[in-house]
N, C-alpha and C positions, 0 to 999 in steps of 0.2 A: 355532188361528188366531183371530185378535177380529176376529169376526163378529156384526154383527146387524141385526134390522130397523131400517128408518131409517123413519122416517113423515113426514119432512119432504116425501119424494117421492112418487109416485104413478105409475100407468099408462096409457099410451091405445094402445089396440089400432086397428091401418089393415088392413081386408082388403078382397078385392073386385079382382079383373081388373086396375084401375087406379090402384090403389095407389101406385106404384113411382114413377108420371108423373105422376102426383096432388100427392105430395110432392116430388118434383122440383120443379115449378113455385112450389112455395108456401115450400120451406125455401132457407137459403142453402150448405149442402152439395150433393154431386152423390150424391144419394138413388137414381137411377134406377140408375147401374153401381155401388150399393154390393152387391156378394156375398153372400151366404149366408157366414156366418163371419166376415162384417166389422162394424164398428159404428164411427160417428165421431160429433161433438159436430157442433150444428145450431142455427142460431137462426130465430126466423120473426118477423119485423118488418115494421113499419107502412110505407104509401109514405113516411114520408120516412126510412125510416132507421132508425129507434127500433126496439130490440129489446124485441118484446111478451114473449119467454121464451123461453130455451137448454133443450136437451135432449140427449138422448145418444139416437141413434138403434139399432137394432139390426133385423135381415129375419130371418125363417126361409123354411120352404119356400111358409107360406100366410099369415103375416099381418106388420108391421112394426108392431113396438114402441118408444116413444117416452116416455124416462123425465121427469119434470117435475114443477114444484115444485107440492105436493096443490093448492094456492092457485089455482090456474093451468090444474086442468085443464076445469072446466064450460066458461069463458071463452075458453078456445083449444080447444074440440070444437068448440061455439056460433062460434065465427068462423071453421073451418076449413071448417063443413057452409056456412056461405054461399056457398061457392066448388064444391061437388062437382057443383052443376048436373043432367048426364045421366050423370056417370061414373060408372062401377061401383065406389063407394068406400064401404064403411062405417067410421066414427069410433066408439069406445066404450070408455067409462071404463072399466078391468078392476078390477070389485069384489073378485076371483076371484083377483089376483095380486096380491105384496107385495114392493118393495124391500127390499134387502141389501146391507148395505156391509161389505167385507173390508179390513181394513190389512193391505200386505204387513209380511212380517220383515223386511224392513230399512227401517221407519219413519223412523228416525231422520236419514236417507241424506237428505243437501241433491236438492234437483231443479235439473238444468240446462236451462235453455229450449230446444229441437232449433235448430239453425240454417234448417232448413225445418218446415214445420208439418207434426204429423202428421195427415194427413186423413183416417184408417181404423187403425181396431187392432184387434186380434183376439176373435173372440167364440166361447164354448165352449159347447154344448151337451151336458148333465151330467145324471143320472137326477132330481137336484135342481132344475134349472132355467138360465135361461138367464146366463151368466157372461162380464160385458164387461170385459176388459184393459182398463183405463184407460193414458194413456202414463206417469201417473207412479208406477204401478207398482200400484195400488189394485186395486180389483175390488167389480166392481156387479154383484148379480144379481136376476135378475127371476125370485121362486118364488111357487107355491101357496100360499095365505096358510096353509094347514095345515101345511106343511113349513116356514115363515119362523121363525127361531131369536127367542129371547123380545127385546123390546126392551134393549138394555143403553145406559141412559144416557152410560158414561162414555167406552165405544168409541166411542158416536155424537159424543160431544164430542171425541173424540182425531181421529176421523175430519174433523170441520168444519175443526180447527187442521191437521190433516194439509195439505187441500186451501188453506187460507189462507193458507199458510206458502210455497206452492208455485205460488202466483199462478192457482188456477183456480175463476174464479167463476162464482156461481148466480143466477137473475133469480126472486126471487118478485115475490108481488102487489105489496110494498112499493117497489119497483125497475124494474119493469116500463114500458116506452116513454121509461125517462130516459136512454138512451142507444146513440150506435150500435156497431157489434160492433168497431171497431177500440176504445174505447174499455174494452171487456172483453177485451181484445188475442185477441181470435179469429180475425184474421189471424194471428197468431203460434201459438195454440193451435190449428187447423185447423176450425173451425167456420166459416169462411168457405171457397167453394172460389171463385176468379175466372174461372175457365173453363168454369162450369157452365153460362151461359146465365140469362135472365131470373129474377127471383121478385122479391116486393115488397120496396120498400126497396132493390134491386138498382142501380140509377143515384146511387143517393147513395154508398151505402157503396164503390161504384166510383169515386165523384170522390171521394171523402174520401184513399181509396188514390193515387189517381194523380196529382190537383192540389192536393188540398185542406190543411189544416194541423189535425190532430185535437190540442184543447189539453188534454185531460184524461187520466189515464192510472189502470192498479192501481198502487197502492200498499201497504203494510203503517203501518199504524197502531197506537199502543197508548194504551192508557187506565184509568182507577182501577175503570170499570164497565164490565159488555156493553151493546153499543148498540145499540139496534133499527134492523135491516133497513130501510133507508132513512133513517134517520139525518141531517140535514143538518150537512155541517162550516163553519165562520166561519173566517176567519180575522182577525187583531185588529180592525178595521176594519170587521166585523160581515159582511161579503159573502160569498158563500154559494161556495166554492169546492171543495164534494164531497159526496158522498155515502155511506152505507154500505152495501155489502153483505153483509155477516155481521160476528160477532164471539163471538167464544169465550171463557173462562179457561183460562189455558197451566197448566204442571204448578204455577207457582207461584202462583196463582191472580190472575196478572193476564190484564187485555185485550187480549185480538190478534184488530185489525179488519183485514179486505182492505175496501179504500176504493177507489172514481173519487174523483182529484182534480186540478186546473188544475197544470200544470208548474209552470208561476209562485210557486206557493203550496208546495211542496218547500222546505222549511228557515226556515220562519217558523213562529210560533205560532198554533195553530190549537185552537179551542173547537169543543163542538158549540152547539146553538138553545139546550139547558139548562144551559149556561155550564160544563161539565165539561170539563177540560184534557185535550187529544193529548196525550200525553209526548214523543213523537216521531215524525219520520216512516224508515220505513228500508226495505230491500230492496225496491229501487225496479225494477218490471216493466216498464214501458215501455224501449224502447229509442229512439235517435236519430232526430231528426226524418226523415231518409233513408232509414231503415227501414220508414214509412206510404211511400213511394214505391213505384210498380211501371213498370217500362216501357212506352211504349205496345204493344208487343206483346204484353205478359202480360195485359191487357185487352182483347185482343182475345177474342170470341163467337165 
């Protein structure tokens, strides 16, 4: 299997009585009825909207783990404890565990978007540590940094294209409060749940779903170089119509960016700030504007 540690992530351990309704209130998933053996994608965002960082949540019997980008994790412990108040909740960086990233065997296999989101997928509990089904076939585990298999560069970069390729993105430091979750189509990848009830950011990302018009979307990009995590895209005109969130070398050693960028700007010529040429833009994730729609009863609390 090509497996290895990934250091781009990191750990934050939640224990404590209050845990459960802790992060309920504060992420945009439904945290409190996720199971023992489940784990789903999370974001925890600013009142208006802005996604501070996406995570992949996971429970056991005594504490809830919370995978995220290393960048990201002092900064979101630091803004979570402002909020724990009198609850029974402790926050703490796990010095003690270390991400793992698995490519399945059938890498190569295109991903199709589910026509619903999935909002929980399976989590395995292994003498090794803890092992989350990702939906598009991946597999993330959270071990003992004594049992973490040595870093391997080029998995870890097969793994980044893996996840680029397949429209599913990551908020580090670089990216971070620049956009809201329909805009990382977390409504479509289930990191949003609508029926949860209250958390921050909770009233925008609900109008955005239900009245409002989201103009930026993932897209794939490619380019002569890898672009740095936040990256601003131009398009001819000099105006600033995206941003980067990763960018790898594919097997041929070109660039495959997953991008936020304005609809509008789909099929024009686009630079970035250092005047280096898009090639093009293609496998376009977003879908139709009737698709950010929800009925007023799906909005209902």
């Amino acid at each position: 299997m090509k497996t290895t540690s990934f250091p781009n992530w990191g750990v934050i351990i939640v224990s404590g009585n209050d845990r459960a309704e802790f992060l309920h209130n504060q992420l945009s998933n439904d945290i409190k009825n996720l199971a023992v053996g489940q784990g789903c994608f999370a974001t925890y965002n600013t009142p208006q909207g802005r996604v501070r960082a996406h995570m992949t949540v996971a429970p056991d019997d005594n504490n809830i783990y919370m995978i995220v980008s290393c960048d990201l994790l002092d900064v979101l412990v630091e803004r979570l404890q402002m909020f724990v108040l009198r609850s029974d909740v402790k926050l703490s960086i796990a010095e003690n565990l270390s991400v793992t990233v698995t490519l399945p065997e059938n890498e190569d296999l295109p991903y199709v978007l589910p026509q619903e989101p999935v909002l929980s997928f399976p989590v395995k509990f292994t003498e090794y540590g803890i092992e989350i089904h990702l939906p598009h076939g991946g597999i993330v585990s959270i071990v003992d940094i004594a049992k973490s298999p040595l870093f391997n560069q080029e998995i870890a970069d097969k793994w980044r294209y893996f996840e680029i390729i397949r429209g599913f993105p990551h908020i580090c430091k670089n990216t971070s409060n620049l956009f809201v979750a329909q805009m990382l189509n977390q409504h479509l990848l289930g990191g949003v749940h609508f029926r949860k009830g209250c958390y921050p950011g909770q009233e925008i990302i609900a109008r955005s779903q239900y009245i409002g018009e989201v103009k930026r979307g993932l897209v794939i990009c490619r380019c002569r170089e890898v672009l740095e995590a936040g990256c601003t895209i131009l398009d001819e005109g000099k105006n600033n119509v995206g941003t980067v969130l990763d960018s790898v070398r594919d097997a041929d050693r070109n660039s495959v960016c997953l991008c936020v960028i304005k609809y509008d700007a789909v099929g024009k010529e686009l630079i970035t700030a250092d005047g280096l040429f898009i090639v093009r833009v293609e496998d376009i994730f977003f879908r139709s504007k009737i698709d950010y729609k929800l009925s007023k009863k799906d909005l209902e609390l």
